[in-house]
MIDOSE-1310 file (N, C-alpha, C; in nm, 2 decimals, decimal comma, always signed):
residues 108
xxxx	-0,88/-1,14/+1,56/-0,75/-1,20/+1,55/-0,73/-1,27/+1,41; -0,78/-1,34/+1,35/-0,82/-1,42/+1,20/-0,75/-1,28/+1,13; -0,90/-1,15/+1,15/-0,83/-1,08/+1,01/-0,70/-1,04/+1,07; -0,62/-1,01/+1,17/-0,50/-0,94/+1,17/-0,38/-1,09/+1,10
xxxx	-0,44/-1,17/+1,11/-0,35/-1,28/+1,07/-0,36/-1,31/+0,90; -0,51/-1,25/+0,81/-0,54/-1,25/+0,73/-0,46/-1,11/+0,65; -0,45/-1,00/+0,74/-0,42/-0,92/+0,67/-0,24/-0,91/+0,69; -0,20/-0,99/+0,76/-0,04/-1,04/+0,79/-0,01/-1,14/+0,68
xxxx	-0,05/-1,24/+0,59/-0,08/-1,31/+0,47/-0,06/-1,22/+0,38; -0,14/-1,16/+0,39/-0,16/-1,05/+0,26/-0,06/-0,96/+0,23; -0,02/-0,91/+0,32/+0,12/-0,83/+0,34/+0,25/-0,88/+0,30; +0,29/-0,98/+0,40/+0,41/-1,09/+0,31/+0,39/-1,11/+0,17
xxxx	+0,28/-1,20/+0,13/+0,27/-1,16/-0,03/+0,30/-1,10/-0,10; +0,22/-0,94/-0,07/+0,26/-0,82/-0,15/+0,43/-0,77/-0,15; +0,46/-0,80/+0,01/+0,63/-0,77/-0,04/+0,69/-0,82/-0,10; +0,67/-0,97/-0,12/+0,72/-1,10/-0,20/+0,70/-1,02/-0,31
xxxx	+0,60/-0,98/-0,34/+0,52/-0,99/-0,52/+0,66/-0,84/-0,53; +0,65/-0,69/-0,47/+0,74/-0,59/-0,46/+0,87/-0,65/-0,46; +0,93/-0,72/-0,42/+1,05/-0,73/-0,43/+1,12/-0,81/-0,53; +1,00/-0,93/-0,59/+1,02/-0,96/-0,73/+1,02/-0,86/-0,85
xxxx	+0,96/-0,78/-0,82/+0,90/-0,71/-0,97/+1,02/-0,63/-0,96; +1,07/-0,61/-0,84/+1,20/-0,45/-0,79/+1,32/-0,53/-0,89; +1,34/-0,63/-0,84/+1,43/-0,74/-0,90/+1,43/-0,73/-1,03; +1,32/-0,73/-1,08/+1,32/-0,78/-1,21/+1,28/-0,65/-1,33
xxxx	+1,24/-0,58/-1,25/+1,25/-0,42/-1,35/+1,38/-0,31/-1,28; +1,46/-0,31/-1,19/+1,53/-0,24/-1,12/+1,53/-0,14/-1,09; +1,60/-0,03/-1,07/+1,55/+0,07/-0,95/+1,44/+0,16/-0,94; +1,39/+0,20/-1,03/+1,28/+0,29/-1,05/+1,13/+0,22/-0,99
xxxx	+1,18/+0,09/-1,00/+1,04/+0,05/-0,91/+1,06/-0,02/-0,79; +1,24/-0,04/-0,72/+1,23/-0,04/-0,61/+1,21/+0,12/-0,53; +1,23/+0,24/-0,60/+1,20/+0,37/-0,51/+1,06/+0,38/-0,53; +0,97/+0,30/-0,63/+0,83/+0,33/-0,61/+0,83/+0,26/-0,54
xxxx	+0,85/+0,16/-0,52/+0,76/+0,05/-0,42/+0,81/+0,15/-0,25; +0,90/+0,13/-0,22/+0,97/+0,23/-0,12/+0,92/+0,34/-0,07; +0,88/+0,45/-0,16/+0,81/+0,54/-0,19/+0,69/+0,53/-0,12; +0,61/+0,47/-0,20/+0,45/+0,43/-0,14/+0,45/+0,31/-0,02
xxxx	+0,59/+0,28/-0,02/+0,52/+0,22/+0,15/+0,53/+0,31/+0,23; +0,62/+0,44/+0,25/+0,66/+0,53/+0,35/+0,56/+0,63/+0,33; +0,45/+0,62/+0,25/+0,33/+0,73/+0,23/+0,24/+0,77/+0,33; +0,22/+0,67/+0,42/+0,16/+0,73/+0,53/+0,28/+0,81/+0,62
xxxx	+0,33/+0,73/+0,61/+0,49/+0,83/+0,71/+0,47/+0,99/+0,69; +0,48/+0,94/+0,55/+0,54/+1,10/+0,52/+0,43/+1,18/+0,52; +0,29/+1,14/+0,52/+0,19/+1,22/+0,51/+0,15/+1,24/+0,68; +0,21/+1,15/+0,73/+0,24/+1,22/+0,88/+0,26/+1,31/+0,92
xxxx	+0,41/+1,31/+0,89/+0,54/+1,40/+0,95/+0,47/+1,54/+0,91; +0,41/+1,56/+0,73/+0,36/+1,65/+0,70/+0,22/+1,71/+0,77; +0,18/+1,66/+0,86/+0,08/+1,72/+0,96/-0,05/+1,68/+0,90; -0,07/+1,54/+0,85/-0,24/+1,51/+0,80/-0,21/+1,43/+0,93
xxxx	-0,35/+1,46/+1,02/-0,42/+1,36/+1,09/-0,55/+1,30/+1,06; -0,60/+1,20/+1,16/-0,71/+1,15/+1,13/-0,79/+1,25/+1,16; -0,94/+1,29/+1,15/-0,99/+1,18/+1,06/-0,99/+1,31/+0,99; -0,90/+1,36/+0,93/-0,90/+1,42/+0,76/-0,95/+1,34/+0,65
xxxx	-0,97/+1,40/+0,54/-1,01/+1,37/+0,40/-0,83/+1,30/+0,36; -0,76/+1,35/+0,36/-0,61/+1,28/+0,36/-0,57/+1,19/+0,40; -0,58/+1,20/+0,53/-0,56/+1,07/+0,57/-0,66/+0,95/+0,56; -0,79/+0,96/+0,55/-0,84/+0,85/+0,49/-0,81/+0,82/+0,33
xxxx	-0,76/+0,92/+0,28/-0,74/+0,85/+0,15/-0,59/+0,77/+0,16; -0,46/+0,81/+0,24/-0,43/+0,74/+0,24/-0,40/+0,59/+0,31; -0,46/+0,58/+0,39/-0,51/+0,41/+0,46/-0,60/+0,38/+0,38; -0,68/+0,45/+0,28/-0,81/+0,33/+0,23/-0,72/+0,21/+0,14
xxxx	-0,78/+0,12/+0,10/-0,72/-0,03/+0,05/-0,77/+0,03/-0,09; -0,87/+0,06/-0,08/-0,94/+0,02/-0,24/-0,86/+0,12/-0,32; -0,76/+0,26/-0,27/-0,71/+0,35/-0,38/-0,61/+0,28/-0,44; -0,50/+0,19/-0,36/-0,38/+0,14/-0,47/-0,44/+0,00/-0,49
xxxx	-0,61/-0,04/-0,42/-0,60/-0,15/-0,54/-0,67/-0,12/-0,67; -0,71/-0,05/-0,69/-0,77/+0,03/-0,82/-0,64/+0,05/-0,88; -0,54/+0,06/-0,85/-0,39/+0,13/-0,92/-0,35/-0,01/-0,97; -0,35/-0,08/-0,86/-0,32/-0,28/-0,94/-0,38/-0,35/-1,05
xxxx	-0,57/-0,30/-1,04/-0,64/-0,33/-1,09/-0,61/-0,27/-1,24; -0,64/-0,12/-1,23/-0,60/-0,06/-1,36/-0,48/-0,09/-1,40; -0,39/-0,08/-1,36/-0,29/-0,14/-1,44/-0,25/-0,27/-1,52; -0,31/-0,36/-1,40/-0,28/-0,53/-1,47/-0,39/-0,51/-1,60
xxxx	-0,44/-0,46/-1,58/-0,63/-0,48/-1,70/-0,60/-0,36/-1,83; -0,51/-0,26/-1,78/-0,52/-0,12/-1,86/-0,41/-0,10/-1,98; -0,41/-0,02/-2,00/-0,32/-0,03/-2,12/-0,18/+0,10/-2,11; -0,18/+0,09/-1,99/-0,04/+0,16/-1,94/+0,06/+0,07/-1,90
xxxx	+0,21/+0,10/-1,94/+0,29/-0,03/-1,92/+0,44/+0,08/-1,89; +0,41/+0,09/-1,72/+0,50/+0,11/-1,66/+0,50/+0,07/-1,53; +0,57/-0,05/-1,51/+0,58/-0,15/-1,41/+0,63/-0,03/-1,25; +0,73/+0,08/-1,24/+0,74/+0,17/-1,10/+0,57/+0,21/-1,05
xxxx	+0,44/+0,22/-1,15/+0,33/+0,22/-1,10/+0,24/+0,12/-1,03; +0,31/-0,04/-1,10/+0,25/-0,10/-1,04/+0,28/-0,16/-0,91; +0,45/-0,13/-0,91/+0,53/-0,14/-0,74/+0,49/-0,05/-0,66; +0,43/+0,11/-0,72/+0,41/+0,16/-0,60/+0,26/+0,16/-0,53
xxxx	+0,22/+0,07/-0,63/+0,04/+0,04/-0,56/+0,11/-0,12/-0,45; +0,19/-0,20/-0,51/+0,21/-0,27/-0,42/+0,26/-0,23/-0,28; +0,37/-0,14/-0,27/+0,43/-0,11/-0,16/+0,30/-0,02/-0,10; +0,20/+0,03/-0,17/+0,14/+0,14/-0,09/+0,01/+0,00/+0,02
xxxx	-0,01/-0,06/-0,07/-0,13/-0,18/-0,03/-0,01/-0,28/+0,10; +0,13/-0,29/+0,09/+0,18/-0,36/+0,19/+0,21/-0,31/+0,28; +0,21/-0,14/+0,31/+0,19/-0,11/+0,44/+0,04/-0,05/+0,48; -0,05/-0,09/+0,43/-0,20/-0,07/+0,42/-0,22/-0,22/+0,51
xxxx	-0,17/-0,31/+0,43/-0,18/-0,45/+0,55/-0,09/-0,42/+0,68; +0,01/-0,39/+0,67/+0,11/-0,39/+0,81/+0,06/-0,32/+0,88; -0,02/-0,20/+0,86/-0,10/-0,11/+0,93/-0,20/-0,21/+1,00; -0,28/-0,26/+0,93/-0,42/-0,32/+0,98/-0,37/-0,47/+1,10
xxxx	-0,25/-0,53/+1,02/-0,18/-0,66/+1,11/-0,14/-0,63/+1,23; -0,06/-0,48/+1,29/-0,03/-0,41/+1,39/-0,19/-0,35/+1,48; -0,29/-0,33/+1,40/-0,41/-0,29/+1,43/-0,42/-0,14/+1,48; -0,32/-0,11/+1,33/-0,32/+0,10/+1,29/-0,40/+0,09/+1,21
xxxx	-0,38/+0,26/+1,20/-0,45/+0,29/+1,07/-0,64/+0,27/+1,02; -0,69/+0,29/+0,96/-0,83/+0,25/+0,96/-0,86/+0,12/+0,92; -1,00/+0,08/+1,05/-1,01/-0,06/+1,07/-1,20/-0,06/+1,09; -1,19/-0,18/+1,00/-1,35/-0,15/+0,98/-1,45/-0,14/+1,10
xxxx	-1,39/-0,21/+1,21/-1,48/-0,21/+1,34/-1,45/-0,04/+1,38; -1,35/+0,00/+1,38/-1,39/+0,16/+1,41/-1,39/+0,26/+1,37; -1,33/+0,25/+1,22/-1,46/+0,34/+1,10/-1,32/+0,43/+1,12; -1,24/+0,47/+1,19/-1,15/+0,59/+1,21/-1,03/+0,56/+1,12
């Protein structure tokens, strides 16, 4: 219960943080952020199920935080990349808060 309430924190945040940066660079990184939250969606509808190589890449946390990471630290300066690691990491949490998607107690 803690982490679904931990990873519910974390979520709000990231939209907060997405919806400022949407604001404040305009639309090309509100369709990123947009974009990468509907990534599992659409990697749905497109026929990846679990437990694929696909679909674990897209639930894992650590791929768009390596994209936040490299970016804030890196020397590429195009803010629609760093919304779409946010949007992709804010339904990575809404996933886990709902208790979808891959969760460490069952590995799937």
């Amino acid at each position: 219960m803690a982490g679904r309430i931990a990873w519910g924190v974390l979520g709000l945040f990231l939209a907060a943080f997405a919806v400022f940066e949407s604001v404040k660079y305009g639309l090309p990184t509100t369709a990123a952020a947009l974009g990468f939250f509907v990534l599992a969606d659409l990697a749905r509808l497109a026929g990846v199920r679990a437990p694929g190589v696909l679909y674990q890449a897209v639930h894992r946390v650590w791929i768009p935080l390596v994209i936040l990471v490299g970016y804030t630290f890196g020397p590429i300066v195009w803010p629609p990349l760093f919304t779409a690691g946010l949007g992709w990491l804010t339904r990575i949490a809404l996933d886990r808060t709902l208790g979808r998607g891959i969760t460490p107690r069952s590995g799937r």
